[in-house]
N, C-alpha and C positions, 0 to 999 in steps of 0.2 A: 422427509427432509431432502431437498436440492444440494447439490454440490458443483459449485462455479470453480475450475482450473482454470490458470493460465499459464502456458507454459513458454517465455519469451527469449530469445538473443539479445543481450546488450553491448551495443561498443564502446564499452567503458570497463575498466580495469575494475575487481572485486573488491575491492577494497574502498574504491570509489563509491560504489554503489551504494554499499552495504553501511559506509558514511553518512549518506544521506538518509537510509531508511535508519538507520542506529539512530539519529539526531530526530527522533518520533514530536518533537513538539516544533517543531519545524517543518513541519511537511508542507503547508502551504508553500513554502519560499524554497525549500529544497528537491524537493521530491515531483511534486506535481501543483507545482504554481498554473495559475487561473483556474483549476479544474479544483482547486482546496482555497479559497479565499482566507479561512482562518483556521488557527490552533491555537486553543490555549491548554494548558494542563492544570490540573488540580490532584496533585497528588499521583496513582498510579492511574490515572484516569486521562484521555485527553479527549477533550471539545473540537470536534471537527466541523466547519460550514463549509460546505460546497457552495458552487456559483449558482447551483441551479435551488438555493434556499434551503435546501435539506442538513439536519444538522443531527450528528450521531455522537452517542458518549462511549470512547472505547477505551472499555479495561485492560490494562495492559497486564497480560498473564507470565509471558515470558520475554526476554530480551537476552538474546544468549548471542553475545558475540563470535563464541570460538564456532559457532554452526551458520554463521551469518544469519540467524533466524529473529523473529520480530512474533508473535502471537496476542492476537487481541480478542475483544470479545464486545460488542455491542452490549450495552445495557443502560441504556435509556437515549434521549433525542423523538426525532420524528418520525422515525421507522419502525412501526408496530412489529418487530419483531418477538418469537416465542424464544430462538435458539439464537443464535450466532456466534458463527467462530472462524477464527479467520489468519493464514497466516502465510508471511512475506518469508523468504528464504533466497541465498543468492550464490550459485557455484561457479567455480573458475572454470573456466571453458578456452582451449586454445587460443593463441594468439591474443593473448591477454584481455580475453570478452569474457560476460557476463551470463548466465544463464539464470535470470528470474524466474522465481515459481511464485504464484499467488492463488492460494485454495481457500476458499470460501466456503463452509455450512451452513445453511441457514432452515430458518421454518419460521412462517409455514412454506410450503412450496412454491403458495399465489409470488412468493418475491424473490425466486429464482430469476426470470427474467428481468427484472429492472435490475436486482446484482449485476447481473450478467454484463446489464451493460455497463453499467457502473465500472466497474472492473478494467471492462474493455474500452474502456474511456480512460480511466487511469493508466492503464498499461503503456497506451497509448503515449499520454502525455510523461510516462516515466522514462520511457525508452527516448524519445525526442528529448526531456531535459537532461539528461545523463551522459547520451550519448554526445550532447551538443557542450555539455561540461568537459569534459573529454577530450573532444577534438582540439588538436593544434592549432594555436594562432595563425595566422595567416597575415 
């Protein structure tokens, strides 16, 4: 089994963050718009498409507010995955930022690397949409 960390800086308030990631059937639009094209939910389940045509079904195992934590679980879509598990977490960090964690399990191994990047592609695009939430009008 592979295991994908991320371990990020946000400049955006916990609460902020942890908003967006709570609001799980809105991640295209909130979280990581163009990188999530679509969400819908069915139940505790949500239908994810990414831009790149990949589309995953994730079980939503835990949603615990008081930890800002989010736990999911792939189980069906496009990604021949055996295991997957998966979870978003957000700590307050001076100066009123953000410290995102996103850990990833998976199997078989062979998809360690594409996670990886996935991930890092997401991170990416969370840390830019949150932080740009965030920031002061001008």
């Amino acid at each position: 089994m592979a295991t994908v960390h991320r371990d990020v800086l946000i400049d955006a308030d916990p609460e902020e963050v942890w908003a967006a990631i709570h609001d799980w059937g809105q991640v295209h639009r909130r979280l990581v718009p163009g990188f999530v094209v679509d969400t819908r939910v069915e139940g505790d389940v949500r239908v994810v498409t990414f831009a790149d045509g990949t589309v995953v079904h994730e079980l939503i195992v835990s949603l615990d507010a008081d930890a800002r934590r989010i736990a999911y679980s792939v189980v069906g879509g496009s990604l021949d995955v055996v295991h997957h598990h998966a979870s978003m977490q957000v700590f307050a960090e001076a100066s009123g930022r953000s410290r995102f964690v996103w850990i990833t399990d998976v199997q078989p191994h062979s998809l360690a690397e594409p996670i990886a990047t996935m991930v890092g592609q997401g991170v990416q695009v969370i840390r830019r949409t949150l932080s740009t939430a965030s920031a002061p009008a001008s």
